[in-house]
N, C-alpha and C positions, 0 to 999 in steps of 0.2 A: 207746338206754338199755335194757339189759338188764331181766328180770323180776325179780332180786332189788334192784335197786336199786329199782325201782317199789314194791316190795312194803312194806320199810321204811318209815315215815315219820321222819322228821329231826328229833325233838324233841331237844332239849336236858337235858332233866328226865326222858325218858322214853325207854330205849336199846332195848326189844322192842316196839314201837309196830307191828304189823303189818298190812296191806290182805289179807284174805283171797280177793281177789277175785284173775279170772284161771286158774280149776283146774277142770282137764275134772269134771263131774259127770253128770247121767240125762244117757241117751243124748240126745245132742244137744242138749246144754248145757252151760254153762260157769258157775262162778260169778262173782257182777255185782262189779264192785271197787266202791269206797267204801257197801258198805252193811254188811260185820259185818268190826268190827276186833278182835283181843287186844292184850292189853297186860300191861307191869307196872307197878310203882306208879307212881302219877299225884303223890306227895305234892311232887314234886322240880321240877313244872313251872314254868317260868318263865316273863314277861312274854309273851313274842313266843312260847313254848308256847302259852299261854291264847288267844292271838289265833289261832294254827293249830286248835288244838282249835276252837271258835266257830263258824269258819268249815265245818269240817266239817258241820258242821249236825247233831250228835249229838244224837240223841233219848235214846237209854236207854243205860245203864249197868249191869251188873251184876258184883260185888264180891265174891269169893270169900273176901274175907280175914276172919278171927276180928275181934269185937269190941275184943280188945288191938291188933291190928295197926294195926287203924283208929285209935285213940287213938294211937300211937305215932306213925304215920307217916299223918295226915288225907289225903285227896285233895284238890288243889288243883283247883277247875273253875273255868270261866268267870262271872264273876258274873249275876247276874239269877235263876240258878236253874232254867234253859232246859233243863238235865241233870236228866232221873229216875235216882233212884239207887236199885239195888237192893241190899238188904244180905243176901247168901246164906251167912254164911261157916260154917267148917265146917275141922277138917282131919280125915284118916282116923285111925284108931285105930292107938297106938305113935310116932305123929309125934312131939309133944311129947318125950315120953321121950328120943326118940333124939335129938332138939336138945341139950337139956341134955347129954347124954353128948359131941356133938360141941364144946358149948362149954369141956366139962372136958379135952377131949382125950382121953378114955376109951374111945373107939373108934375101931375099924382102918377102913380103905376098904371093905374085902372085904367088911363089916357092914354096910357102910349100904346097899351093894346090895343085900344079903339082905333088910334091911328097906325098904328103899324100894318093892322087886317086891312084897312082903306087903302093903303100902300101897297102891300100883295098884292088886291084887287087890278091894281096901275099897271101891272106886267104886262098882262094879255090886252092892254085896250091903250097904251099909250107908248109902249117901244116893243113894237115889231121892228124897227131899224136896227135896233141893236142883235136885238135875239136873232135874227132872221141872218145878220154878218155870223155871227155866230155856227149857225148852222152851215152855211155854206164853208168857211173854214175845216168843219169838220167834217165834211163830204169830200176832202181832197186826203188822199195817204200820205202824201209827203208830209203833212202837217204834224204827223203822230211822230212823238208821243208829245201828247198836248195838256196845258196847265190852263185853267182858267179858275183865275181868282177876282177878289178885291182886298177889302180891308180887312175885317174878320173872316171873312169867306164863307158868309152864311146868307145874307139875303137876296142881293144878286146874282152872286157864284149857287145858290142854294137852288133859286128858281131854273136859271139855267140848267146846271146838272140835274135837276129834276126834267126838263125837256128831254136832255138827250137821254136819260136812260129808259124814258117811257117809250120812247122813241124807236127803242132798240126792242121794247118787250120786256122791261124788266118791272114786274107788279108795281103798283103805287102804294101800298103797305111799304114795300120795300124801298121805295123811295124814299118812305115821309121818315123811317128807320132811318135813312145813312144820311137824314137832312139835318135829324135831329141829333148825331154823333157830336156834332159842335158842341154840345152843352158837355162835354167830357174833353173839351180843351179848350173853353175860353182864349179869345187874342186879348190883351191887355190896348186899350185903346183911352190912354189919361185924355187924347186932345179934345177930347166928345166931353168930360166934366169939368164944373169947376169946384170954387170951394161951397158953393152952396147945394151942389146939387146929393139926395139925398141916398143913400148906401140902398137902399129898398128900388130906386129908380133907376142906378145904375145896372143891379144886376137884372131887372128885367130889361133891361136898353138890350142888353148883351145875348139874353137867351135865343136860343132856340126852341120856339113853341112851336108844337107840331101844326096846331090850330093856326096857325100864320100860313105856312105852304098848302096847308087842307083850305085854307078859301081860295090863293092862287089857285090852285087848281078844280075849285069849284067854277069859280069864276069865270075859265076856261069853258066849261061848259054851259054855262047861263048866257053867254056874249057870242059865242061861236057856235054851239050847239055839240061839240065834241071835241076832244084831244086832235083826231086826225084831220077834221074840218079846219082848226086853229092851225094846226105844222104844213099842211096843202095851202091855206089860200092867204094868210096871214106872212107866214113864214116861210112857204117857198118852197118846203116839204116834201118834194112830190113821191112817184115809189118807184122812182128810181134812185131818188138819194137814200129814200129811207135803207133801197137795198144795200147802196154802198155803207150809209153808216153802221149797219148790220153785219156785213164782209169784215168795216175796219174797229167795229169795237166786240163783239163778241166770238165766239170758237164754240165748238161743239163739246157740248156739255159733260161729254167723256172721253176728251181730248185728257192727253197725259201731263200737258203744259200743269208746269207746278207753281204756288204761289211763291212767291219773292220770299226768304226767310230774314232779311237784313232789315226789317223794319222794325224796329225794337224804342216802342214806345216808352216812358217812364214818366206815370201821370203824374206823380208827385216832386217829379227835378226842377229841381228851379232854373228858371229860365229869362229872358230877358222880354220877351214875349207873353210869359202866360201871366193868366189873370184877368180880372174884371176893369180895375181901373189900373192898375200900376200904382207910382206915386200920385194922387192929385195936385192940382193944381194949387197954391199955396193961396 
């Protein structure tokens, strides 16, 4: 079984469900699989999801998406309650705006890259509150095994998980790799179009371009002067957290610990979830 099949998990209700474990990190480490996963929306979960979910043994969750989203599309969890949920949401400054334009059909492709990179840019200079909860979450072990998503699971949950594994040691090549997996399971998000908006604009709405995460984190270092400057005095970062997030996400790189084999993705199943737009908007 290959590593991206492993990597996946197979929900039904959930088509970016990912095991971030398995990736070279500090020298002589790997990070540990089932203890930090992303995701995108949970709202779509079904029966035999809930019972995969459960079993995971998920402790904490955290939830990138706006108050409305949440209303819109609630997370389905496992009953009892057994899931901490954190409610982080946020989007960067211009997002909104440029939605509505995409659902009037009012903007070209070429545009929304433009604003999309201006939006990465927004990470590191406008929500250190958010990312900074973030991290401290995950400097606690009880927290693990931990989910952090949003809607697609790509630009917030993207940036994020790109903090914590740089965090840990794990290359930014390899980063910009497990950021750009997304473009190999679109989340179906009809509520973002309407009927005018143009089949060319949709699918770049959706993409994951590598050149999006590669400015966040250029941008990191144009504003703060380095990755470790940014997680120290921005974010809270210090090395003694870094050491704990090091202890709670990675293992020694010839540790015998084996990758999960029940993740059995199938890119082509239809699902209720995948895809670029769903049905549109009539």
């Amino acid at each position: 079984m290959d590593t991206l099949r492993q990597r996946r998990l197979d929900f039904e209700g959930a088509v970016n469900f990912r095991d971030l474990g398995g990736y070279p990190a500090a020298p002589g480490r790997r990070t540990r699989w089932r203890r930090l996963y992303r995701a995108d929306s949970l709202a779509d979960l079904t029966p035999s999801d809930l019972e995969r979910l459960a079993a995971l043994g998920v402790a904490t969750l955290i939830d990138f998406r706006l108050d409305e989203e949440r209303l819109l599309k609630p997370n389905r969890l496992p009953a009892g309650g057994a899931i901490q949920s954190i409610e982080l949401g946020f989007v960067p400054e211009g997002t909104l705006q440029m939605l509505r334009l995409v659902k009037s059909g009012a903007i070209e492709p070429a545009e929304i890259e433009r604003r999309v990179i201006a939006q990465y840019r927004l990470f590191c200079v406008d929500h250190h509150r958010e990312y900074r909860r973030m991290f401290e979450v995950a400097a606690k072990g009880g927290n693990y095994p931990l989910v952090i998503h949003c809607t697609s699971g790509k630009d917030r949950t993207g940036y994020g998980v790109a903090l914590l594994l740089q965090a840990v040691g794990v290359p930014r090549a390899v980063v910009i790799d497990d950021y750009a997996l997304t473009n190999k399971y679109p989340r179906a998000v009809p509520q973002l179009f309407g009927s005018r908006t143009p089949e060319a604009v949709a699918r770049i709405l959706v993409a994951a371009q590598s050149k999006y995460l590669e400015a966040a984190l250029d941008e990191i270092g144009r504003v703060h002067g380095s990755l470790d400057a940014y997680l120290e005095r921005a974010l809270g970062v210090d090395d003694a957290s870094r050491a704990k997030l090091i202890e709670f996400l990675t293992e020694a790189a010839d540790s015998d610990a084996a990758a999960p084999s029940g993740n059995r993705p199938d890119p082509s199943a239809s699902s209720p979830a995948r895809g670029i737009g769903g049905s549109r908007s009539p």
